[in-house]
LONUTOR-759113 format. One record per residue: residue number from 1; z, y, x of N, C-alpha, C, O in turn. Coordinates in steps of 0.1 Angstrom, whole numbers, plus 2048, in hexadecimal, padded with zeros to 3 digits. Layout:
BEGIN
+-----+-----+-----+-----+------+------+------+-----+-----+-----+-----+-----+-----+
|  nr | nzz | nyy | nxx | cazz | cayy | caxx | czz | cyy | cxx | ozz | oyy | oxx |
+-----+-----+-----+-----+------+------+------+-----+-----+-----+-----+-----+-----+
| NUM |   Z |   Y |   X |    Z |    Y |    X |   Z |   Y |   X |   Z |   Y |   X |
...
+-----+-----+-----+-----+------+------+------+-----+-----+-----+-----+-----+-----+
***
This chain:
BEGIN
+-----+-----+-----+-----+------+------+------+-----+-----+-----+-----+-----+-----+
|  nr | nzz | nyy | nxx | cazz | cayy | caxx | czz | cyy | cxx | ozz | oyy | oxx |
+-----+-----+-----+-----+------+------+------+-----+-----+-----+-----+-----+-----+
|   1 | 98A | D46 | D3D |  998 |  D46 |  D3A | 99E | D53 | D3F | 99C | D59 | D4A |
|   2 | 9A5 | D57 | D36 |  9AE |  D67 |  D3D | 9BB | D60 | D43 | 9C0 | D55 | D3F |
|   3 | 9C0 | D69 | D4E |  9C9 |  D64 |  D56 | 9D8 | D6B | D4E | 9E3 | D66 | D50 |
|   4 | 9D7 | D73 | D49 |  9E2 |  D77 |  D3F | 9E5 | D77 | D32 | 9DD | D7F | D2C |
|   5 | 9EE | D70 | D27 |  9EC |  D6D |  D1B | 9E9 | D7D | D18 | 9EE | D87 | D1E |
|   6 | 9DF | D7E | D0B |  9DD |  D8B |  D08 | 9E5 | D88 | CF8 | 9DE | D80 | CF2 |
|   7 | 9F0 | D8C | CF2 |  9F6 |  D91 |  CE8 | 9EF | D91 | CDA | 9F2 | D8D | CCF |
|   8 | 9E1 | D99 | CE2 |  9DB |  D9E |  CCF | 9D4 | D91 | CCA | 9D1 | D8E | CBE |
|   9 | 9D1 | D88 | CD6 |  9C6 |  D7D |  CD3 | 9CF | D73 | CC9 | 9CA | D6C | CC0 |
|  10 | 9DB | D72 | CCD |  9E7 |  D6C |  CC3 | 9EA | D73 | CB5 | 9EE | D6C | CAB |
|  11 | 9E9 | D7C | CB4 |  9EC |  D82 |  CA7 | 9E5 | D81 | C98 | 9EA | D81 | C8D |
|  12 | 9D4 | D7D | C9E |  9D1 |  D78 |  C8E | 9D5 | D6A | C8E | 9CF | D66 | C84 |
|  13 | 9DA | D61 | C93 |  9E2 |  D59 |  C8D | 9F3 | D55 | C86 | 9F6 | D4A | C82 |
|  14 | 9FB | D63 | C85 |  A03 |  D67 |  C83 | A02 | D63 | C70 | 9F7 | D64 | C69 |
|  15 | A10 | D5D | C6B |  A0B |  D5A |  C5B | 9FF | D51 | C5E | 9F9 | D50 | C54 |
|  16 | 9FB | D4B | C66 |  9F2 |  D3D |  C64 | 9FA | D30 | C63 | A05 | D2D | C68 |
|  17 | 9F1 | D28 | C5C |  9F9 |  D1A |  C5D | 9EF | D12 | C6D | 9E3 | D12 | C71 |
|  18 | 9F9 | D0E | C71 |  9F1 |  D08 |  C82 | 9F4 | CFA | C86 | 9FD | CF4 | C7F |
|  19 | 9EF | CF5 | C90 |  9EE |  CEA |  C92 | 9F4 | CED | CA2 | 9EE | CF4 | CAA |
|  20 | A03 | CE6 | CA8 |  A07 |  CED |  CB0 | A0A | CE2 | CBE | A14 | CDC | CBA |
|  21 | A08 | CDE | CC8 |  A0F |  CD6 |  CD2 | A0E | CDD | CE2 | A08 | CE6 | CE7 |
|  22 | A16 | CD2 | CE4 |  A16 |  CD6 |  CF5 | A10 | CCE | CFD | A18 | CC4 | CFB |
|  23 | A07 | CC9 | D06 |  9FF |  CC0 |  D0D | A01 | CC1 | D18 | A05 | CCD | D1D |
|  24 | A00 | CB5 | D23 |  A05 |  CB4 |  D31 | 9F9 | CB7 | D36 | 9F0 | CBC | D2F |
|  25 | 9F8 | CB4 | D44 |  9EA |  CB8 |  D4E | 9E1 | CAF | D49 | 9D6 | CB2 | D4C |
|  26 | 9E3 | CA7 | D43 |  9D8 |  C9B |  D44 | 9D3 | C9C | D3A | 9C9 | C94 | D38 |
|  27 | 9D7 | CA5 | D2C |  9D3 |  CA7 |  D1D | 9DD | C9D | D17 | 9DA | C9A | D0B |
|  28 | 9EA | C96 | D1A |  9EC |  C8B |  D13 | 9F9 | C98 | D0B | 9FD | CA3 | D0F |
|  29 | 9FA | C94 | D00 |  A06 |  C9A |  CF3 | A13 | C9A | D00 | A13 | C91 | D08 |
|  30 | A1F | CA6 | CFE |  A29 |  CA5 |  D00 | A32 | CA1 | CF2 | A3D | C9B | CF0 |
|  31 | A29 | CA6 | CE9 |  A34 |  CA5 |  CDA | A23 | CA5 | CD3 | A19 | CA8 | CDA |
|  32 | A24 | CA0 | CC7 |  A15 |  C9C |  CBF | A15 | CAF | CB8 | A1D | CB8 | CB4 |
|  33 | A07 | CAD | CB8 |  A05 |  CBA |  CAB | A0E | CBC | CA6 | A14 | CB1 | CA6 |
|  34 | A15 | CC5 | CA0 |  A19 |  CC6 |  C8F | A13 | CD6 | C8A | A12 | CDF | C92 |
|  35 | A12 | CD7 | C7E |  A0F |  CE0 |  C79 | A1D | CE8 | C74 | A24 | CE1 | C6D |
|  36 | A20 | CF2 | C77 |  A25 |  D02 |  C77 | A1B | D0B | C74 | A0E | D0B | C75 |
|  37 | A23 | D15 | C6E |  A1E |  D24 |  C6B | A21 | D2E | C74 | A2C | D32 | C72 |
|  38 | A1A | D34 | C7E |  A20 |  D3B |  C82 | A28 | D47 | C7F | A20 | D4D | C78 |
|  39 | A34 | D50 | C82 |  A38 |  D57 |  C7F | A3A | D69 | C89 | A3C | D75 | C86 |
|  40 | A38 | D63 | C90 |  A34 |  D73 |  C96 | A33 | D69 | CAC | A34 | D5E | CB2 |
|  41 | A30 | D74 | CAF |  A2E |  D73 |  CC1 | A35 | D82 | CC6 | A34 | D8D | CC1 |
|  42 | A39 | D7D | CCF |  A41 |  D8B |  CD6 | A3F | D86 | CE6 | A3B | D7B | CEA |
|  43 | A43 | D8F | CED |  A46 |  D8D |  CF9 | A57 | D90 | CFC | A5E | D9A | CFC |
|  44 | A5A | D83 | CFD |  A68 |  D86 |  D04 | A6F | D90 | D0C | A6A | D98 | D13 |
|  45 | A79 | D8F | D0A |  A83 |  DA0 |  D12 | A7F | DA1 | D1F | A80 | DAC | D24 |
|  46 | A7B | D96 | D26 |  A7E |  D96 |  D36 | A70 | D97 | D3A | A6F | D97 | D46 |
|  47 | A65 | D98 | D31 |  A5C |  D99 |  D31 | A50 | D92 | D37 | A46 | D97 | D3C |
|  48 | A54 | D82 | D37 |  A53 |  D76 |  D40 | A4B | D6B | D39 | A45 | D63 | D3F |
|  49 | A4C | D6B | D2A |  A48 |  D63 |  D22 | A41 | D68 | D12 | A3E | D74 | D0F |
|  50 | A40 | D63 | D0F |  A34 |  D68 |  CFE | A3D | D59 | CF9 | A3E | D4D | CFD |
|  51 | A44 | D62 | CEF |  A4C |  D5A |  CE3 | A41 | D56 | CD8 | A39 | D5F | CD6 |
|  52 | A3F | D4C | CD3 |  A38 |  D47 |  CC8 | A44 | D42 | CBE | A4C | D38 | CC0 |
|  53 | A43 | D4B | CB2 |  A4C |  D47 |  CAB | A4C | D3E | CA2 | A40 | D3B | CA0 |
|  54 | A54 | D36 | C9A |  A4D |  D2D |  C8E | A5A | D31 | C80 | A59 | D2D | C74 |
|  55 | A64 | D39 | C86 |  A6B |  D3C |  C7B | A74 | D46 | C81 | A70 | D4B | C8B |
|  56 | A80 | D4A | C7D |  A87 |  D55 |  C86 | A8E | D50 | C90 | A93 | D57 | C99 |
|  57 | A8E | D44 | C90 |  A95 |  D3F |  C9E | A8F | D31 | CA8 | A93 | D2D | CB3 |
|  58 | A84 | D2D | CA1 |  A7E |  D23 |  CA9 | A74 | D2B | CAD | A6E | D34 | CA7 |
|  59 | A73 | D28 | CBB |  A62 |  D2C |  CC3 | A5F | D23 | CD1 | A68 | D1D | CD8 |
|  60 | A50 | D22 | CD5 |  A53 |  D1C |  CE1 | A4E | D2B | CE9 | A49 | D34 | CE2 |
|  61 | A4F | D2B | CF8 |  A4D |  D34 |  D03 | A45 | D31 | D0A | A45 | D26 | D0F |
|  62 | A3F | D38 | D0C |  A2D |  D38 |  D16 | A33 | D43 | D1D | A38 | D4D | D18 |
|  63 | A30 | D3E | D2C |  A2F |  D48 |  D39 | A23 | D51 | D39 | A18 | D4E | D38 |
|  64 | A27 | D5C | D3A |  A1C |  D67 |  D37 | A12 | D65 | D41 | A07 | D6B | D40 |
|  65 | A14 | D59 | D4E |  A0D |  D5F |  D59 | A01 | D51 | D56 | 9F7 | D50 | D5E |
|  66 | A02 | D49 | D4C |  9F4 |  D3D |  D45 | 9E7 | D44 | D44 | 9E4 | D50 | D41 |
|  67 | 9E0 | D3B | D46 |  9D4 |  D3A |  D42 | 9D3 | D3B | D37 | 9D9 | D32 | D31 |
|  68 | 9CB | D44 | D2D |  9CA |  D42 |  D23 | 9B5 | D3D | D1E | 9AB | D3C | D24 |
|  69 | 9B8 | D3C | D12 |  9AD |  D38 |  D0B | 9A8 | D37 | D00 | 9A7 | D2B | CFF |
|  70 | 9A4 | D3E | CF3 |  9A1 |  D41 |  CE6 | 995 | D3E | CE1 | 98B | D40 | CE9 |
|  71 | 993 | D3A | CD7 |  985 |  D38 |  CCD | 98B | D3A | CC2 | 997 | D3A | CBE |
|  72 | 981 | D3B | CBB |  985 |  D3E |  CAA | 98D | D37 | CA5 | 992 | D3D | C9B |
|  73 | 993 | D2A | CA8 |  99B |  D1E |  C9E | 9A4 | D1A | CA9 | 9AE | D13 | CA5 |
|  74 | 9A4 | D1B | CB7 |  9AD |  D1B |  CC0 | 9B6 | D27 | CCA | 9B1 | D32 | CCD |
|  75 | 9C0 | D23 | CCD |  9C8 |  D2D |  CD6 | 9D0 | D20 | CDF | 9D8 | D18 | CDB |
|  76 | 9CB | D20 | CEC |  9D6 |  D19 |  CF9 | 9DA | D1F | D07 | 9D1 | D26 | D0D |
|  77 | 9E1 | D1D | D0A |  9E5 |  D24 |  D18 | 9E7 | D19 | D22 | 9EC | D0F | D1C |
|  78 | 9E5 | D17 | D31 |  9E7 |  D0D |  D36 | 9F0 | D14 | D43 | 9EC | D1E | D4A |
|  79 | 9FD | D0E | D44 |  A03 |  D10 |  D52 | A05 | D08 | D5A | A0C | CFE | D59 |
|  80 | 9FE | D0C | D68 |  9F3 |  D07 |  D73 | A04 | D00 | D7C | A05 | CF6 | D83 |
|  81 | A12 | D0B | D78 |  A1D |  D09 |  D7F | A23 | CF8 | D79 | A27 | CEF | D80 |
|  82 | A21 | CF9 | D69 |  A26 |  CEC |  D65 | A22 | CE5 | D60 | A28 | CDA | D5D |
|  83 | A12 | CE7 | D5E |  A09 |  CDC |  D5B | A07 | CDA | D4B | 9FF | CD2 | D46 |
|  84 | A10 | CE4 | D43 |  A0C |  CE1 |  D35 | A03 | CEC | D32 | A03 | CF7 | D37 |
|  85 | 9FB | CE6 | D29 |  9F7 |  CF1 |  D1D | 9FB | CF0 | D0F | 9FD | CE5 | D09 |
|  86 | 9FD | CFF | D08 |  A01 |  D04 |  CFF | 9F4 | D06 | CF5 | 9EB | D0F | CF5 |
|  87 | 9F5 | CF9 | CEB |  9EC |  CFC |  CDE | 9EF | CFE | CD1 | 9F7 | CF8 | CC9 |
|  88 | 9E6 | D0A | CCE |  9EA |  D0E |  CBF | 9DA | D10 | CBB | 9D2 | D19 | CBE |
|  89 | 9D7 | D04 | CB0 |  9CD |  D01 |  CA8 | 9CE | D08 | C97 | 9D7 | D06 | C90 |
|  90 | 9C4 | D10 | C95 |  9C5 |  D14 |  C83 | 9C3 | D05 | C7C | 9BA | CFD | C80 |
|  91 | 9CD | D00 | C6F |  9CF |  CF7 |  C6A | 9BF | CF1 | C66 | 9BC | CE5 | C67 |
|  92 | 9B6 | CFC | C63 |  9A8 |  CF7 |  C5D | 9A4 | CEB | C68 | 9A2 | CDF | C66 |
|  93 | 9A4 | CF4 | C76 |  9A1 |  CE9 |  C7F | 9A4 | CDC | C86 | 9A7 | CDA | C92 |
|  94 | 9A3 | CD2 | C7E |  9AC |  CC6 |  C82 | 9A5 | CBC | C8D | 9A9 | CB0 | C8F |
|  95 | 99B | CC0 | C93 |  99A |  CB6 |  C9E | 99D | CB4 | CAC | 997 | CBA | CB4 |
|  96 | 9A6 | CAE | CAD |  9B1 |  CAE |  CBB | 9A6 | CAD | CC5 | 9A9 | CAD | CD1 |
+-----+-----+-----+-----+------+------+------+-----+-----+-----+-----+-----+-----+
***
């Protein structure tokens, strides 16, 4: 796992359709999948968070300072401070 979200590893999924949730420490759902497209990733002004967009004004925020973790059909970040992880699955891959 890299200890810093790296940016470019987010970008080929930009214009993807994705499979998206947020998970507590224990793996249980905070909110179920849903499928979104993503729309771009930035890093916020304060330079504290990585915006994940899904249109020009929804996104959720990942703390730059997560764990991160990538494979070909997955992207998640886990923060160790609040116990969730951030998943973003390519739509092809549907097994939770």
């Amino acid at each position: 796992m890299e200890h810093i979200i790296n940016l470019d590893g987010l970008q080929s999924l930009v214009s993807e359709k994705a499979r998206v949730a947020i998970l507590d420490d224990d793996g249980q759902d905070k909110a179920p999948f849903v499928t979104k497209t993503i729309d771009k990733v930035e890093i916020c002004p304060d330079m504290t968070h990585l915006r994940i967009y899904f249109d020009r004004l929804n996104f959720f925020a990942v703390p730059l300072t997560c764990n991160m973790a990538r494979n070909k059909n997955e992207w998640s970040a886990f923060d160790a401070n609040t116990g969730l992880q951030y998943v973003i699955r390519r739509e092809s891959d549907q097994n939770d």
